[in-house]
N, C-alpha and C positions, 0 to 999 in steps of 0.2 A: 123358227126359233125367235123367239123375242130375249132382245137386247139394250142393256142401255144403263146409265146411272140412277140409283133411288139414293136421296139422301135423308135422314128422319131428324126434325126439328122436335124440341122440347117447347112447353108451355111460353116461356121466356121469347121464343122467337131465336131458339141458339141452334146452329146445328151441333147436332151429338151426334152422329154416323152418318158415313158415307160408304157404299160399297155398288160394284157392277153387278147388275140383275142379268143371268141367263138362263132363260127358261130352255134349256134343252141341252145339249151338250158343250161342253166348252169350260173354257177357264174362269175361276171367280175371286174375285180382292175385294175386301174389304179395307178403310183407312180408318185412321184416328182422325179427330178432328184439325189436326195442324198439318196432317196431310200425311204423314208416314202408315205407309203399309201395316195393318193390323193384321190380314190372314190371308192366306193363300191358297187354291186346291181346285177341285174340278167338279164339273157337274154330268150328269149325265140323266137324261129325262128329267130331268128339273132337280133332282134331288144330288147332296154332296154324296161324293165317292172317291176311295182315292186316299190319299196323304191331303191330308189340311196343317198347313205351317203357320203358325201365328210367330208372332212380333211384340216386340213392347215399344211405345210411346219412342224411343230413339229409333226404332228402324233395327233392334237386334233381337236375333231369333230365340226363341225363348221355348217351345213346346212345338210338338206334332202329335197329331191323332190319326187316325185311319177311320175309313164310313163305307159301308156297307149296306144295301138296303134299309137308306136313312138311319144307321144305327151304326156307333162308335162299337169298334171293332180290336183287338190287337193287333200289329204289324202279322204278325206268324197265321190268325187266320184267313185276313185279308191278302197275303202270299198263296195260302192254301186257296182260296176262293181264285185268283188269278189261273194259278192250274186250269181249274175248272172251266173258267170262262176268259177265254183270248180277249173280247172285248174290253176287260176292264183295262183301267190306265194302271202300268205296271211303276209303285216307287222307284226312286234311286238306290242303289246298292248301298248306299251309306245312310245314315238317319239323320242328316242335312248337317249335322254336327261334324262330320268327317270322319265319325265311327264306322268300320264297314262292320253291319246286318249279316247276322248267320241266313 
């Protein structure tokens, strides 16, 4: 597995993004540029899966999505897919909002 920080400059010499690179399974963040956490979620064979949590610019949680065979998914078939396959990384019962998820 390769690991580690990429961060991507703009023309200017500014950075504009910073986020942890894992190429294989494991957890992935991405930040803003003043350092607060922009997205959160998991990887598996390189690609996102799982619950992805973004942020806005103060550090509060603002949206979730779900991925699936690199492809945004609804919680309900991404649950269904779960069933199917033990290995996937299973959500929280709630939708990080403190809503509990049918």
């Amino acid at each position: 597995m390769i690991h580690g920080v990429c961060s991507i400059w703009n023309e200017k010499g500014d950075q504009i993004d910073t986020y942890e690179v894992t190429m294989g399974n494991g957890p992935f963040r991405q930040w803003y540029p003043n350092g607060a956490l922009k997205a959160e979620g998991m990887m598996m064979n390189g690609m996102p899966v799982g619950q992805m949590r973004c942020y806005d610019e103060s550090g509060k949680f603002v949206a979730q999505s779900f991925w699936l065979n690199s492809r945004q998914v609804s919680r309900k078939k991404y649950l269904e897919a779960c069933e199917k396959n033990l290995k996937l990384p299973r959500p929280p019962a709630d939708d990080s909002m403190g809503n509990p998820q049918p």
